[in-house]
C-alpha positions in Angstrom: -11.5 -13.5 23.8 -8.0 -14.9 23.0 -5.5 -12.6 22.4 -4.4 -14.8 19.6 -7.6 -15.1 18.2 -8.3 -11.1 18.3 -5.2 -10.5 16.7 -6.6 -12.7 13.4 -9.5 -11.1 13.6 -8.0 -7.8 13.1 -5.4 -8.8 10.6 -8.6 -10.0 8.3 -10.3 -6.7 9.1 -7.7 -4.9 7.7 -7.4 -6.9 5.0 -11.0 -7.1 4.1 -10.9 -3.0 4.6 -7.7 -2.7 2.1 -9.6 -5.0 -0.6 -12.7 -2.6 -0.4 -11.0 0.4 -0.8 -9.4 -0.9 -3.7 -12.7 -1.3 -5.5 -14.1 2.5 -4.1 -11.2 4.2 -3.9 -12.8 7.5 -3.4 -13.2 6.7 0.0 -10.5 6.3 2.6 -9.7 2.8 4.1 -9.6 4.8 7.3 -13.6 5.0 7.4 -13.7 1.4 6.1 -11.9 0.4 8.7 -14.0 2.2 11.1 -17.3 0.7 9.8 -15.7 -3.0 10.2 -14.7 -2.0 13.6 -18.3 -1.3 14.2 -19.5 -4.5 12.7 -17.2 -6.5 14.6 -18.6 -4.8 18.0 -22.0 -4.9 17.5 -22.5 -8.3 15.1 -20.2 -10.5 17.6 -19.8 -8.4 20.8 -16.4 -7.8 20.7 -14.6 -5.8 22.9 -11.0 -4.9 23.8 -10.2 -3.3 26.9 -6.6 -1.0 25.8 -3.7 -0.5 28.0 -2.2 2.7 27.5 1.3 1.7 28.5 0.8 -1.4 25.9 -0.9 0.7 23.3 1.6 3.2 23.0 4.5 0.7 23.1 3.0 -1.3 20.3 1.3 1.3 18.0 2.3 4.4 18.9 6.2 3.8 19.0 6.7 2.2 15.7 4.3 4.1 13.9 6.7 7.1 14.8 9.8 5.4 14.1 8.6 4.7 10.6 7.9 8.2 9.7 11.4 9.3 11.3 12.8 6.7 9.0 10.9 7.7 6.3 11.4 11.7 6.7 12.1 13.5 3.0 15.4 15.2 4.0 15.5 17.8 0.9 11.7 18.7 1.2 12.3 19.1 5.3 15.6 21.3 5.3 14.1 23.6 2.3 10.4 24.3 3.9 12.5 23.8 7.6 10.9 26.9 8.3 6.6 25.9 7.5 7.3 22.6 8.7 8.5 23.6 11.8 6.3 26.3 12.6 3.2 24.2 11.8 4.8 21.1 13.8 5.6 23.2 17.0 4.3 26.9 17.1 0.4 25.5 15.7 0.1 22.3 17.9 0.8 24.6 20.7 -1.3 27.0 19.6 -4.4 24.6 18.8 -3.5 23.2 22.3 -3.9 26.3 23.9 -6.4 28.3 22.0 -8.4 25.4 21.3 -8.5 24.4 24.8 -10.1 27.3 26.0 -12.6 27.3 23.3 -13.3 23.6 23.7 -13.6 23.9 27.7 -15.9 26.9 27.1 -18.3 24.8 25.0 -18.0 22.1 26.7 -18.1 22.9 30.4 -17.9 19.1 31.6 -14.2 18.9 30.3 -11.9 20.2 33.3 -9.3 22.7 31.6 -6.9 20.0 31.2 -9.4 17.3 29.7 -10.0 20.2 27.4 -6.0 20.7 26.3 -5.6 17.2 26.1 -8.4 16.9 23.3 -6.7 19.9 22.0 -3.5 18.3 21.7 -4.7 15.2 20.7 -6.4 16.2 17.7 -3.7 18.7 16.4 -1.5 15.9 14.4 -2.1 15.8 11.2 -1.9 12.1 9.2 -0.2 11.7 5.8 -1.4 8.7 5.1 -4.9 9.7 5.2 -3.9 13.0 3.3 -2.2 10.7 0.5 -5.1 8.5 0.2 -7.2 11.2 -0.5 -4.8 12.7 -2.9 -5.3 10.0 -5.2 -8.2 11.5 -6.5 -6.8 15.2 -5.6 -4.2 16.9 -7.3 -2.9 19.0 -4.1 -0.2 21.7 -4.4 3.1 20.1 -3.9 4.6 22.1 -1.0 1.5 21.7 0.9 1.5 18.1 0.2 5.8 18.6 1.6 4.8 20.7 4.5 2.0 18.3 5.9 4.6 14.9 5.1 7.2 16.9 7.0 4.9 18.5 9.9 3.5 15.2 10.6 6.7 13.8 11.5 7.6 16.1 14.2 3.9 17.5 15.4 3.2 14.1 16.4 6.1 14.6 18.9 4.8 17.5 20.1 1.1 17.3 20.1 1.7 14.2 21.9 3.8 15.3 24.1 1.3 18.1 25.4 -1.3 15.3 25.0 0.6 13.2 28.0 1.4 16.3 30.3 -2.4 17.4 30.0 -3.1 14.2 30.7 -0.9 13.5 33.4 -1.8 16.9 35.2 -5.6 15.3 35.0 -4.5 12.3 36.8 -2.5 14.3 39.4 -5.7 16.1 39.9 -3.9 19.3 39.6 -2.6 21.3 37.0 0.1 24.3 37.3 1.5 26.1 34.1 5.2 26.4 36.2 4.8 22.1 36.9 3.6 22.0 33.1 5.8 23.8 31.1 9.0 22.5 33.2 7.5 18.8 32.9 6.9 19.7 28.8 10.9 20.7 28.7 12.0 17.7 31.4 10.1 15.5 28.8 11.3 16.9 25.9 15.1 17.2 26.4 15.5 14.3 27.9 13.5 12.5 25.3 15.5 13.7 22.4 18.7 12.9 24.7 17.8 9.0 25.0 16.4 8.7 21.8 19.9 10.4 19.9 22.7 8.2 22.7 20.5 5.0 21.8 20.0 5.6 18.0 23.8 6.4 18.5 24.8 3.0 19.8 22.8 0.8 18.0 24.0 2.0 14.3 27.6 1.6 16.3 26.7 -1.8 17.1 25.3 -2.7 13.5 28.7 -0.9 12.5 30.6 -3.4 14.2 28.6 -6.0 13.4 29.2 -5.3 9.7 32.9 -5.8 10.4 32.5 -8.7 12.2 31.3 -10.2 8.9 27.7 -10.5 10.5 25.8 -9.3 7.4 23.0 -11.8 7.8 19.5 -10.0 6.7 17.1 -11.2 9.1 19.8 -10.4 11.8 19.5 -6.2 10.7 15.8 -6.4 10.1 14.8 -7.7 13.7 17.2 -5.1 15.1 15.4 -2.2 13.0 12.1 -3.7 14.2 12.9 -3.6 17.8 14.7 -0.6 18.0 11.3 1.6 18.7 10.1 -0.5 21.1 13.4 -0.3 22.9 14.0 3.4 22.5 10.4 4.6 23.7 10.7 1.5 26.8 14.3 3.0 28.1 12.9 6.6 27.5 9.4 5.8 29.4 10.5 3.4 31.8 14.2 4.2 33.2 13.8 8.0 32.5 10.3 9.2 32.8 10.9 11.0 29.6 8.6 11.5 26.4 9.1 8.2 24.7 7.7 9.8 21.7 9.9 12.6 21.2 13.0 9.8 21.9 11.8 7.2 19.3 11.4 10.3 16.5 15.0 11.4 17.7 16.4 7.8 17.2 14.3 7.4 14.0 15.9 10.1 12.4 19.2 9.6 13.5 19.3 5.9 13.0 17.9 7.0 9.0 20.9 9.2 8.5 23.5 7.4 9.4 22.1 4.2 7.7 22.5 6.6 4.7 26.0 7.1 5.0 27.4 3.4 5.1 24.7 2.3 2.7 27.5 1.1 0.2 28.9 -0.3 3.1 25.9 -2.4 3.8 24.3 -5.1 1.7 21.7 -3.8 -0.7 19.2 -6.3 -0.2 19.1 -5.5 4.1 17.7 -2.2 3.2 15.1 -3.4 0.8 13.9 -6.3 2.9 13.8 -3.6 5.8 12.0 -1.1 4.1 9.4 -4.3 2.7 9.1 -5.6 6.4 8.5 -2.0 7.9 5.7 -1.6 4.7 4.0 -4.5 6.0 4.5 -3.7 10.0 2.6 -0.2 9.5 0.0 -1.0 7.1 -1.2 -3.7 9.6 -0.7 -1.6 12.8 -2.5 1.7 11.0 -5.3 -0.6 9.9 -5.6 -2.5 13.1 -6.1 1.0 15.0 -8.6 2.1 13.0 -10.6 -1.1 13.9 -10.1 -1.0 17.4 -11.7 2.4 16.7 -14.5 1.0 15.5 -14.9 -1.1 18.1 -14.2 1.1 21.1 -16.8 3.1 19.6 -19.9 1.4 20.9 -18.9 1.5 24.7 -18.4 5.1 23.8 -21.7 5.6 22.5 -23.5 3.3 24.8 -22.3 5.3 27.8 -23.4 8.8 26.0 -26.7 7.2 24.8 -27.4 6.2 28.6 -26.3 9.4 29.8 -28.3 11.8 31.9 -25.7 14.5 31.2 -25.6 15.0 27.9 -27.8 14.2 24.7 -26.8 12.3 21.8 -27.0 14.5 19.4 -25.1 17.2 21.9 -22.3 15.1 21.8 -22.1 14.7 17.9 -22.7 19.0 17.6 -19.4 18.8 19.8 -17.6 16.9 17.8 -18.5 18.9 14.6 -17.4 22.0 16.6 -14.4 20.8 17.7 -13.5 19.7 14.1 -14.5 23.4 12.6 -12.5 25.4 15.7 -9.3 23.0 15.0 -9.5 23.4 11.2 -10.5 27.4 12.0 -7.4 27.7 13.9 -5.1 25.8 10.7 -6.4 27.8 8.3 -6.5 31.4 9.8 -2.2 30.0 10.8 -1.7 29.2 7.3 -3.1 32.3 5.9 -1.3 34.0 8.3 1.9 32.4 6.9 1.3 33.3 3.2 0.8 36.7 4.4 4.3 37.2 6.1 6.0 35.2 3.5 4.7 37.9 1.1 5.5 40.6 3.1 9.4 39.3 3.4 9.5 38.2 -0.3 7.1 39.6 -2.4 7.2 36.7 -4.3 3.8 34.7 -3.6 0.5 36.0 -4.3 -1.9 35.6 -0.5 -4.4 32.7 -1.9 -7.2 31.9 1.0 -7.9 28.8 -1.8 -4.3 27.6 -0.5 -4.8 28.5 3.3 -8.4 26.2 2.9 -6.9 23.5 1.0 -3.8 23.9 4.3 -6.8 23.8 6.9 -8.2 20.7 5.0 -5.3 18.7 4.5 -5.2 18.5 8.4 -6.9 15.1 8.3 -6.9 13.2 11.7 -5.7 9.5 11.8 -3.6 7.1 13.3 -1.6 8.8 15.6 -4.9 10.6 17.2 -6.9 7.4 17.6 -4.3 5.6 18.9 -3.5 7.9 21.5 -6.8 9.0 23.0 -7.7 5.2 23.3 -4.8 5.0 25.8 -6.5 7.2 28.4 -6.9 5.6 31.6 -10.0 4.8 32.8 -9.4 6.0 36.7 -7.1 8.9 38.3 -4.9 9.0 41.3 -7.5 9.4 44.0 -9.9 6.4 42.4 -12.2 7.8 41.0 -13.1 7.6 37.2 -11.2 9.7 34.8 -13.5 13.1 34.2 -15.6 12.6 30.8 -13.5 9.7 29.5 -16.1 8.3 27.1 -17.1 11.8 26.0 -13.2 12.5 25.0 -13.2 9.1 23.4 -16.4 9.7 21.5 -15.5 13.5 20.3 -12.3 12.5 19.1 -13.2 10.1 17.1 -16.3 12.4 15.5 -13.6 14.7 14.9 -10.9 11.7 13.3 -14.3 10.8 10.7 -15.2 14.5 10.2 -11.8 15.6 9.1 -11.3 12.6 6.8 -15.0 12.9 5.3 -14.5 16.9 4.5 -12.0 16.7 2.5 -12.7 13.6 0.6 -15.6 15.9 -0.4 -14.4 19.3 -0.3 -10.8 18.7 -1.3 -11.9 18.2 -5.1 -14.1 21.6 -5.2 -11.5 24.0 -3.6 -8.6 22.5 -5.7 -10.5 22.0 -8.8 -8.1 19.8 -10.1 -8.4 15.8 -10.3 -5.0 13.8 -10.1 -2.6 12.9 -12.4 -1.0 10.8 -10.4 -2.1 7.4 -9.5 -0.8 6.2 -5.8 -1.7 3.2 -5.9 0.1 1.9 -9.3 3.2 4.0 -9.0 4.7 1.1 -11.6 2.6 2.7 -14.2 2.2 6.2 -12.9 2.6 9.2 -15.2 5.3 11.1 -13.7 7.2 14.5 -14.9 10.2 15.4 -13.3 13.0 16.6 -15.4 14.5 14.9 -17.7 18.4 14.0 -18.0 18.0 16.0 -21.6 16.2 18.3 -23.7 14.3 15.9 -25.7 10.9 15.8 -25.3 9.2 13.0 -23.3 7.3 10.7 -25.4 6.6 7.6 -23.9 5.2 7.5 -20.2 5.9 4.6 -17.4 3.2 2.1 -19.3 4.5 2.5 -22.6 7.9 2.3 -21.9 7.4 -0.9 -19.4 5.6 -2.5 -22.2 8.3 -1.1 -24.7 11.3 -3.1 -22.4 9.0 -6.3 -22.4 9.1 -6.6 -25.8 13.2 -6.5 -26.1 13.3 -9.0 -23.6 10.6 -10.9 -25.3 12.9 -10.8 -28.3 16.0 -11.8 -26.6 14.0 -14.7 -25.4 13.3 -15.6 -29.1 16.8 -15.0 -29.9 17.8 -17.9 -27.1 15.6 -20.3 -28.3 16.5 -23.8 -29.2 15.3 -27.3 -28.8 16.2 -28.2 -25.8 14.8 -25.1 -24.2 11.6 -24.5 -26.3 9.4 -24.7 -23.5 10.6 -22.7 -21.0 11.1 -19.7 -23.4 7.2 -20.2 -24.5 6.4 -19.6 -20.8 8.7 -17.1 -20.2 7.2 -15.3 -23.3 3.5 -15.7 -22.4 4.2 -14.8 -18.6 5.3 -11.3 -20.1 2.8 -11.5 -22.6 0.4 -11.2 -19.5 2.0 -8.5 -17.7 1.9 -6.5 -20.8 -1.9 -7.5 -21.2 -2.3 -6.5 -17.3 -0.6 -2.9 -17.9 -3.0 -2.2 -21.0 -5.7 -2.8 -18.9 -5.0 -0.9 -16.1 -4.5 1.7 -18.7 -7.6 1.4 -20.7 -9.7 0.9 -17.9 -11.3 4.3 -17.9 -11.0 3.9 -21.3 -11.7 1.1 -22.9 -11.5 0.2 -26.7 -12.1 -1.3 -29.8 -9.2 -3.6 -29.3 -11.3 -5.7 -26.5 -13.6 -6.8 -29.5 -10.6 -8.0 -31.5 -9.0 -10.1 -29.0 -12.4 -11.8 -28.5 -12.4 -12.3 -32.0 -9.6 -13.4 -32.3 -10.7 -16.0 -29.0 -13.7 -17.3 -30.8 -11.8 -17.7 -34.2 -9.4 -20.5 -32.4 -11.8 -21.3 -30.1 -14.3 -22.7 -33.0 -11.5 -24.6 -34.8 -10.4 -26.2 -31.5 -14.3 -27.7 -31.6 -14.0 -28.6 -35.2 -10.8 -30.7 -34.7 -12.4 -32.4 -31.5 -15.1 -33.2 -33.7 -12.5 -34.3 -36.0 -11.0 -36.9 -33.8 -13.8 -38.6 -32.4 -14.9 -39.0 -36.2 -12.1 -40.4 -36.5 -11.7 -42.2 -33.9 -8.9 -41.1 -32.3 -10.3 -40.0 -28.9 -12.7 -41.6 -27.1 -16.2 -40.5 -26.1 -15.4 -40.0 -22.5 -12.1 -37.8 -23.9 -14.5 -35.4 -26.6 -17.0 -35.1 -23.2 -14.2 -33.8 -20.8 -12.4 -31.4 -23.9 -16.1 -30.1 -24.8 -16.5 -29.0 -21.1 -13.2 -27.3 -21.1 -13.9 -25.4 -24.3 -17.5 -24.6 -22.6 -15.4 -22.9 -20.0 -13.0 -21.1 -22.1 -16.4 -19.6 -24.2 -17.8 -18.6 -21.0 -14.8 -16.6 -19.7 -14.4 -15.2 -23.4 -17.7 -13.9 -23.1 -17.5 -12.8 -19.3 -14.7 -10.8 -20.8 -12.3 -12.4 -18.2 -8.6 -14.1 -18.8 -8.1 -17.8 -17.7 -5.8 -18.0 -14.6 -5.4 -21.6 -13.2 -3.8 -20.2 -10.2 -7.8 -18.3 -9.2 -9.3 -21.7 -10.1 -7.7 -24.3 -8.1 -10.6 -25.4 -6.4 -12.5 -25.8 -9.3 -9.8 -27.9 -11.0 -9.5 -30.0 -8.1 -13.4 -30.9 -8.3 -13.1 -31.5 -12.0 -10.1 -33.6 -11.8 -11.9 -35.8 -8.7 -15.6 -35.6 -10.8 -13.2 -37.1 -14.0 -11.5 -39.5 -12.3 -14.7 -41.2 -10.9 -15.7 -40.6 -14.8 -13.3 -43.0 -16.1 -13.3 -45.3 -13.3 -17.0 -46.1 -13.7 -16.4 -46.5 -17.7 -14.1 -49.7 -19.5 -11.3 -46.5 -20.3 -7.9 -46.7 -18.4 -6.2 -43.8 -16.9 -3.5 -44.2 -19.3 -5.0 -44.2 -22.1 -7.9 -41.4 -21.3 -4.3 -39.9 -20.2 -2.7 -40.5 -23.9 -5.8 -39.5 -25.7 -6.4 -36.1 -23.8 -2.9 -34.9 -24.6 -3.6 -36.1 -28.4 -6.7 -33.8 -28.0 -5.1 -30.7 -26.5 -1.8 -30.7 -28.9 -4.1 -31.3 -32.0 -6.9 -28.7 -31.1 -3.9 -25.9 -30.4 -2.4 -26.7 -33.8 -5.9 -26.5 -35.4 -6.2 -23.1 -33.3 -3.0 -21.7 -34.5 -3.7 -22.2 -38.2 -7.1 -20.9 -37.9 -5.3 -17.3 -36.7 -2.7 -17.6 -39.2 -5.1 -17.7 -42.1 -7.5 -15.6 -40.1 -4.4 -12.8 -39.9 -3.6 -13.1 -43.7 -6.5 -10.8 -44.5 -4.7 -7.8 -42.2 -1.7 -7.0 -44.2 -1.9 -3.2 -43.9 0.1 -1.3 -41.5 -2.6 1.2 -39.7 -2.3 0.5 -35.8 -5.2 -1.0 -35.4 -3.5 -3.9 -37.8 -0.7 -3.7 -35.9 -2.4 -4.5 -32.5 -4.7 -7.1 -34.1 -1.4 -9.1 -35.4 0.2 -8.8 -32.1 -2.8 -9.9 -30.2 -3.1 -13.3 -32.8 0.5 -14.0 -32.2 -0.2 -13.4 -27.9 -2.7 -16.3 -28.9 -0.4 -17.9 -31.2 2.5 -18.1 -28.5 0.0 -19.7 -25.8 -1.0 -22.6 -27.9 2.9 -23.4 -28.6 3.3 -23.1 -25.4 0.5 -25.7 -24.7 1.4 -28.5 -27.0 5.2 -28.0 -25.8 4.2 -28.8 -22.5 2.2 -31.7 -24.1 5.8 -32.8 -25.6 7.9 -32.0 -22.5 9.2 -34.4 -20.6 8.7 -34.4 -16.7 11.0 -36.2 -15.1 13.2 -34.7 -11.5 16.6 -34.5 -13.9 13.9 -32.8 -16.5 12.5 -30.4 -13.7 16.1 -29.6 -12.6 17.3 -28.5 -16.2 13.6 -26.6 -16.5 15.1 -24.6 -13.2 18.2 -23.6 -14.6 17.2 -22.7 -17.8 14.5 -20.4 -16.2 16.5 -19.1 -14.3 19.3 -18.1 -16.8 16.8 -17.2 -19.6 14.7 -15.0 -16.8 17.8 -13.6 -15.7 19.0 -12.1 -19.2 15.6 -10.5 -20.5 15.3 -9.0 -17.4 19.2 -7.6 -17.7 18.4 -6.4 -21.2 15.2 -4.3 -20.0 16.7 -2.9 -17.8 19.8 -1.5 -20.4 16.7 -0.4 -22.2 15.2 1.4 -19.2 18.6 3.6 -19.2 19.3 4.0 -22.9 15.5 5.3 -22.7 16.1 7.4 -20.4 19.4 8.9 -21.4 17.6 9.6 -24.8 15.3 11.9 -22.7 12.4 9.8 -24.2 11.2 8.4 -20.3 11.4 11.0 -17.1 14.0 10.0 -14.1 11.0 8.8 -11.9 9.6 6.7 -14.4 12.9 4.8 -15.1 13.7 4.8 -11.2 10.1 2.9 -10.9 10.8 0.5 -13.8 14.0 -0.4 -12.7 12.8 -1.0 -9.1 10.1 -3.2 -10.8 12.9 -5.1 -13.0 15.0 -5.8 -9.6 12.1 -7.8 -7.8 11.6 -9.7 -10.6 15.1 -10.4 -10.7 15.1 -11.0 -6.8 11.9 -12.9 -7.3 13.8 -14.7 -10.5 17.0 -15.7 -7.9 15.0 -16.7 -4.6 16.5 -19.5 -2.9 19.1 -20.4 -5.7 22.3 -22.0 -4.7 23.9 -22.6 -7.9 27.5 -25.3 -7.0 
């Protein structure tokens, strides 16, 4: 297969995976992944044949100089001492100790096969960990310790990984030549990674005050950094390429932090957006070449005379249990001298399980044991390749399925915290003051809609009529979107009332059609084409669904080809079936507006249910304006030109006034300091979004 072709193919399977999980979210994407990888294999035969050199360079590499860049400084200098003792002290304890139970249950592994799959499977993965904390409410130093463990035990459990490895393919292994090949590794890793993380903020430095501030410029040189670091470490060196791109990683972060003011603000976000959209796709794509390694695997395990199918899965489970044995029996270890030094914490073995579960496999695992050669020095086939393979990835699926299950019954708590909308999460750090917080993340996004949906008002004249309509119903929209993210657990009363309110305009749009043909104001062929639209409109009202032209293109497109043959085969021109359906539209949305204003005169009280029935009429109320404005509008280039500026100012001063709302919020104490940091991060890509590409003379 094309190596351009496989690489679409895996971009759509991880797309395909990330749409699934977002309907069953109680399963991580990992597995999805997984099972697409599978499909893929065994539906169209596809196999990829990994390099290790290439795999590690192209996943392994910037996957690690993410998390460097990403590390939580605060969280890993105060629990410096967990974090590191979980991120060195237990990967080489799970190496060793788990080596040695792992080569006595499985006597085909050579000693060193056996540390390798030790090593292998002792990083943990925070991604996995987070996705199953959506549903989880974990304790939040343990959710700190595995973030900041992760970052650095992938160094080391990797780094044991390659010298096990390495001593396999030797076809020797010494402790001395082992231990001085760990340190030769490791030194000179962090060494190459620190000089070249060194020189290349230095040359951005200079850069900068060259006057080079151009954005795509500092985001290829923060994408290729990685590759650079581990190829200069690997290659020229023979070091650990891993434990160099961390070092870099981390360096490179904290000196970015210090000239950030220096530095243009929008560099950093588009950085931190590219590198978002760089791992998502490489942690996906891993998972599916998972998936499809897997069959090989299995096929060579199923045709085995050696070992029995089902053997190989008990291994798998075993290895799992003697690597999440090992965490928790460390962690409960730890609680035990903490309390001994402190007597401050109570010893919980709840905590130590939760610890021992939280150790979900991922990325970094897969993506290394897939880059184990297939033959050793003296030609012959690496020892139990396809069996390591195979166990490793039993354990990879076992870890992440126990504690999507078991997670939830030791902690006993379900989250308040919703990962995947952190726009609208419910947060509660501290507040700036000792007023109480009254109005979470949705409420107050909604609240700062509606000032700038005032302001709008406040702008509006003739000449710019139109363009504050839309601007008011595109917010109108995001408000509507927010509610129902928020009332989808929950859903109420109100749902009735805006269809309701849907059929009250809807039927007095029919009425007035009916109207105008009677009165000959519209055509036949016009009422026919309007009746079909209204048809549509019912059906989505009763579907319960909102009309978006942007999911219906296609549709449109037929309509539009199916209505021009329509008039071409009747006597009616273009024109004036053009003339007559703008007639139609402009009269049926006055009809509709009327029809809500007297329907609205009956609900005069002030209960909230009023309240929300009144602002959902005038939602309606604001769309059909907006409809016979457009109706009215000129559309001319000059026309479209003035449209763009306007937009753009109008845009551009509702979003300045929610965001002096956001702050006067939260310096009342009425909105926590996460929720306005996540609205106002919301409000500058909408500004970004609102500025793209302008070049104002």
């Amino acid at each position: 297969m094309a190596i351009l072709e496989l690489i679409v193919i895996l971009i759509i399977a991880v797309t395909v995976s990330n749409v699934i999980s977002h309907f069953i979210p109680e399963i991580p994407v990992s597995l999805f992944q997984i099972v697409i990888g599978l499909f893929l294999a065994f539906a169209f035969g596809i196999y990829v044949d990994v390099d290790s050199h290439w795999f590690m360079l192209l996943f392994i590499a910037p996957l690690l100089f993410n998390d460097a860049w990403r590390f939580p400084k605060r969280e890993l200098w105060e629990l410096r001492g967990p974090i590191l003792g979980n991120a060195i002290i237990l990967v080489l304890l799970t190496t060793l100790v788990g080596g040695f139970f792992i080569h006595l249950l499985i006597p085909q592994f050579p000693r060193s096969v056996a540390l390798a799959l030790a090593a292998v499977v002792s990083p943990t993965d925070p991604v996995a960990v987070q996705a199953i904390a959506r549903r989880v409410k974990l304790p939040a130093n343990v959710m700190h310790v595995v973030s900041g463990e992760s970052l650095i035990n992938d160094a080391s459990g990797l780094v044991s990984f390659n010298t096990a490895i390495k001593a396999t393919v030797a076809g020797t292994f010494l402790i001395g030549s082992a231990i001085g090949n760990f340190f030769w590794m490791t030194i000179v890793g962090l060494i190459v990674g620190l000089v070249i993380g060194s020189f290349v903020s230095w040359l951005r430095d200079s850069f900068d005050r060259a006057g080079l501030n151009d954005v795509v410029f500092h985001t290829v040189v923060t994408l290729v950094m990685p590759f650079i670091i581990y190829w200069i470490a690997e290659g020229v060196f023979h070091s650990s390429g891993v434990i160099a791109v961390v070092a870099g990683g981390v360096l490179s972060k904290i000196l970015s932090d210090q000239h950030i003011n220096a530095r243009s603000p929008e560099i950093s976000v588009v950085a931190v957006r590219t590198w978002e959209i760089f791992v998502y796709l490489l942690n996906g794509t891993i998972f599916v070449l998972l998936g499809i390694e897997l069959p090989a695997a299995m096929t060579s395990i199923f045709r085995s005379t050696q070992i029995h199918t089902g053997m190989a899965i008990f291994y798998g489970v075993t290895v799992w249990f003697i690597v999440f044995a090992i965490r928790t029996v460390w962690a409960y270890g730890t609680q035990i001298t903490y309390h001994l030094q402190h007597r401050e914490r109570r010893v919980s073995f709840r905590t130590a399980v939760t610890s021992g579960l939280t150790g979900v496999r991922g990325a970094v695992t897969m993506a290394a044991v897939l880059t184990v050669p297939s033959v050793i020095d003296d030609g012959s086939a690496f020892p139990q390749r396809n069996l390591l393979i195979f166990v490793a990835a039993v354990v990879v699926i076992m870890s992440l399925l126990v504690a999507t299950v078991m997670l939830p019954i030791v902690t006993k708590e379900r989250a308040t915290h919703d990962f995947t909308q952190p726009e609208i999460a419910e947060v509660e750090p501290t507040a700036p003051k000792k007023s109480k917080v009254d109005l979470t993340e949705a409420q107050a996004r909604i609240f700062a809609i509606q000032i700038g949906i005032q302001v709008l008002r406040e702008q509006q004249n003739d000449d710019n009529r139109t363009i504050v309509y839309e601007l008011i119903s595109r917010k109108q929209q995001t408000m509507a979107q927010i509610r129902r993210q928020l009332d989808k657990k929950n859903p109420s009363h109100n749902v009735e009332n805006d269809r309701e309110l849907r059929f009250v305009a809807l039927e007095a749009q029919r009425d007035r059609l009916r109207q105008l043909l009677a009165d000959e104001m519209i055509s036949v062929l016009t009422y026919s084409a309007q009746t079909r639209r209204l048809d549509r409109l019912e059906n989505l009202i009763n579907s319960d669904q909102h009309y978006h032209i942007s999911t219906q293109w296609l549709l449109i497109l037929i309509r539009r080809g199916l209505r021009s043959i329509r008039i071409w085969l009747s006597d009616e021109s273009t024109d004036k079936f053009r003339q007559e359906t703008s007639l139609a539209i402009t009269e049926t949305s006055k009809a509709a507006i009327k029809a809500l204003s007297e329907y609205m005169e009956k609900y005069n009280g002030d209960t909230v249910s009023h309240r929300m029935e009144r602002q959902a009429a005038y939602n309606l109320i604001v769309g059909y304006r907006n409809r016979i404005e457009n109706e009215k509008h000129d559309d001319t280039p000059e026309q479209r030109d003035l449209d763009d500026k306007n937009r753009m100012e109008l845009e551009v001063k509702a979003l300045n006034v929610q965001r002096e709302t956001i702050q006067q919020l939260y310096e009342q104490g009425r909105i926590t300091r996460q929720a306005g940091i996540n609205i106002r991060q919301f409000i500058n890509y909408a500004e970004t979004a609102a500025l793209a590409g302008r070049d104002e003379e």
